[in-house]
Phi, psi and omega in degrees: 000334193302318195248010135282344101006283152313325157279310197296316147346284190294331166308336191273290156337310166279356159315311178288326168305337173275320172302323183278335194261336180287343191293300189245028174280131187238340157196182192319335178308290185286340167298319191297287161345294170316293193294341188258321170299331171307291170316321172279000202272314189324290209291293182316311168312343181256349165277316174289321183280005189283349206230333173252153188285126186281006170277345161276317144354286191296321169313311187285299161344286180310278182316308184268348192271338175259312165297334201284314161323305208294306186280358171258292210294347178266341172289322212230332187241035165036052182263112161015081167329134152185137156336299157336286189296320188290314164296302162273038179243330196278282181002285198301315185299335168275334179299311193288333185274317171307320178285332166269346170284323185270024176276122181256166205264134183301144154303099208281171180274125189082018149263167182269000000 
């Protein structure tokens, strides 16, 4: 279980790389990038929903592809630092981590 988890993680990662790249892509080069991070953050996520219940998946998905946006554009593009945004990003993150603690492991067939 551990590492489907871990795709959903690596999915989430290229999630922000694709948000930060619609943003900020400037020529064929960095589009392409884009377009390929879209396709790996799909395909690990759909490889993690096959063994996790997918509505927590996506919530975790979602929840780290928006926080993780949200502190490299104030890091890395100087976008406007608040106290606000620092609070409702911790807000989502306890929700996505409440949700991945009480996700219990699907049951596989033959076991007792």
């Amino acid at each position: 279980m551990k590492q489907d988890w871990s795709y959903v993680f690596i999915a989430g990662i290229f999630e922000i790389g694709w948000a930060i790249g619609l943003k900020h892509a400037f020529n064929v080069g960095t589009w392409l990038l884009t377009a390929i991070a879209i396709y790996a953050s799909m395909h690990f996520l759909i490889i993690a929903s096959k063994k996790l219940p997918v509505g927590t998946t996506y919530a975790v998905f979602t929840g780290m592809g928006t926080a993780g946006t949200v502190v490299f554009d104030m890091a890395v593009f100087h976008e406007p630092f608040s106290f606000a945004k620092i609070l409702l990003i911790l807000l989502l993150l306890s929700g996505v981590i409440g949700l991945k603690t009480i996700t219990k492991a699907p049951e596989t067939e033959g076991e007792n």
